[in-house]
N, C-alpha and C positions, 0 to 999 in steps of 0.2 A: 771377590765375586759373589760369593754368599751370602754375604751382608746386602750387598746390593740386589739382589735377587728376594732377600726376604724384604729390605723395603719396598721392592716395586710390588709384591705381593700385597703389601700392609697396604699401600694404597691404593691398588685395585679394589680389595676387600672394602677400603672405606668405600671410596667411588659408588662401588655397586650398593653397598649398605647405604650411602647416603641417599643413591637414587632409590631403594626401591622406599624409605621412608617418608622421600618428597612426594613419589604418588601417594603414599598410605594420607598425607596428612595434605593434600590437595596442594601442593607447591607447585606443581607441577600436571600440568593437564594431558589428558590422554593424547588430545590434538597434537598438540606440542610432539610428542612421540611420534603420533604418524607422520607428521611434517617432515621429524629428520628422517625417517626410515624411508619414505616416497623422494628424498633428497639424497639418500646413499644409493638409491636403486634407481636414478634419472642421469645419475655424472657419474662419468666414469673415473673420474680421478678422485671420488668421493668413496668408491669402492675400490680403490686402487689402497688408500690409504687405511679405511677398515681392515680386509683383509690381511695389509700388511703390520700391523697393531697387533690384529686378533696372534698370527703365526709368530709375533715373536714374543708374546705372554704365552702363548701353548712352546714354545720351547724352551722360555726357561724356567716353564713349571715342572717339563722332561727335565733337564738341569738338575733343578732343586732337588725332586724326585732322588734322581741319582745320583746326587753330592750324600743327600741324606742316607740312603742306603749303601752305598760306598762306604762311608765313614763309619756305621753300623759294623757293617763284616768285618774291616780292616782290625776294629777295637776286641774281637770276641777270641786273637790268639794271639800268641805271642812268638816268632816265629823266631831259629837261629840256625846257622848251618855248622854242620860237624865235617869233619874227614871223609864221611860216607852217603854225607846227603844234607838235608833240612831237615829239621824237626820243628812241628809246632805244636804249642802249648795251650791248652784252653783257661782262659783266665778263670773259668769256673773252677778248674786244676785248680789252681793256686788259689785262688779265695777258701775253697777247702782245706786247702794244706796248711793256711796261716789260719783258719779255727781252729783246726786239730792242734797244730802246736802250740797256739795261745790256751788253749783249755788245759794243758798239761802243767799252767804256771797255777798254786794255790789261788793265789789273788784273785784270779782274773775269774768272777761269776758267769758275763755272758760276753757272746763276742761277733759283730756282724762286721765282716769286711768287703768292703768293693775294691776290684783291681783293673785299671786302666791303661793304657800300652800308647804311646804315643813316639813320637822324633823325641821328642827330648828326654823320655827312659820311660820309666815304670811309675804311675802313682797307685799309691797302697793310699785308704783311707780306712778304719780300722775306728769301732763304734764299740765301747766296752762297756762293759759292768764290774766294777771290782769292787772287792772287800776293803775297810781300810786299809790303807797301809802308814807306815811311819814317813817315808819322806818321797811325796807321789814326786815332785821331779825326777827323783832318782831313776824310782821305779818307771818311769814314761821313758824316761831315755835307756834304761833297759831293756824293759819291752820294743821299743825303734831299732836299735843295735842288735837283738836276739832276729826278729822279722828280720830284717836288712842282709843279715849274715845269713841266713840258713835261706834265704831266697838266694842270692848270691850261691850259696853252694848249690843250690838245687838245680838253676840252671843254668849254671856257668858263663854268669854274662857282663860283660864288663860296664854295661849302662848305669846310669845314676838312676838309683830306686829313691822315690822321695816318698818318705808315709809320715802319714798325718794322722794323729791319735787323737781322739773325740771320747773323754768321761762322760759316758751319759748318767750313769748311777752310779753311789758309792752306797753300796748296802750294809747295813749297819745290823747283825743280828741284834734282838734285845737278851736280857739278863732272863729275861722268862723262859726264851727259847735256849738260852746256854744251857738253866735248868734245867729242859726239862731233855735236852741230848745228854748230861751227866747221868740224868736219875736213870735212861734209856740203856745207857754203859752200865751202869750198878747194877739194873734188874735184870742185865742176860744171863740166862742160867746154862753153865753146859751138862750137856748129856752124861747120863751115866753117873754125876755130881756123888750124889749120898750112896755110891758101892764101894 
């Protein structure tokens, strides 16, 4: 129904965009206008049919409206019921909670996650910066199975989590900057040193 609602839209949108360019570009003449407008307003089954066009594009752009805001709220918790009642989850919770614990792995430089809720489970999409590593397969399906698991315990749900790992950078310190972090370790002096 949504699909069909967005093409009846895409084609009214043309409709009118194509009309108001035929008058800009004289295709169409003001006359011509009046004609049908004096011809909606002389027959009544001419404004029977108007009318009934107009109300049901104004209904399913209410529709649209609130398909698209529906689907908006539903996405923004995660919800599950315990022994004592429902609890729900702000996906903002969780997009937090998988930075924080992805920040705790060495590797991992930077880290933006989006988290989605849907009938068919959980998708995690997860946007990284890491440091080299030796064997990124390895490491990627660690990273999936560490998320996976600790979301699992977190909120105890037996749904399929499906995450999807995105290497945006692999940052590669240079030898100038290994430099100059050693020489920075050499030249701290502790206090009190020469008593």
């Amino acid at each position: 129904m949504l699909v069909l609602g967005i093409f009846i839209f895409t084609v009214i949108l043309g409709f009118v965009s194509g009309f108001f360019i035929s008058i800009c570009l004289g295709l169409i003449r003001l006359q011509d206008i009046y004609v049908y407008f004096y011809a909606i307003q002389n027959s009544d089954y001419l404004k029977f049919i108007t009318t009934l066009v107009s109300l049901l594009v104004f209904l399913l752009w209410i529709y649209f409206l609130e398909v698209l805001f529906a689907r908006h709220k539903k996405e923004k918790t995660i919800a599950f019921n315990t022994s004592l009642g429902q609890v729900s989850v702000s996906l903002f919770a969780v997009e937090d909670f998988i930075k924080r614990m992805c920040t705790e792995v060495p590797q991992i430089k930077d880290i933006r996650s989006d988290v989605s809720a849907s009938r068919k489970g959980i998708n995690v999409f997860v946007r990284l910066a890491i440091r080299p590593v030796e064997d990124l397969p390895q490491f990627t399906s660690q990273v999936q199975s560490m998320i996976k698991e600790k979301l699992q315990s977190l909120l105890g749900l037996e749904e399929e989590i499906n995450i999807k790992l995105y290497i945006s950078k692999i940052i590669y310190a240079s030898d100038k900057k290994k430099k100059e972090v050693i020489e920075e370790e050499q030249q701290v002096s502790f206090p009190y040193r020469e008593f």
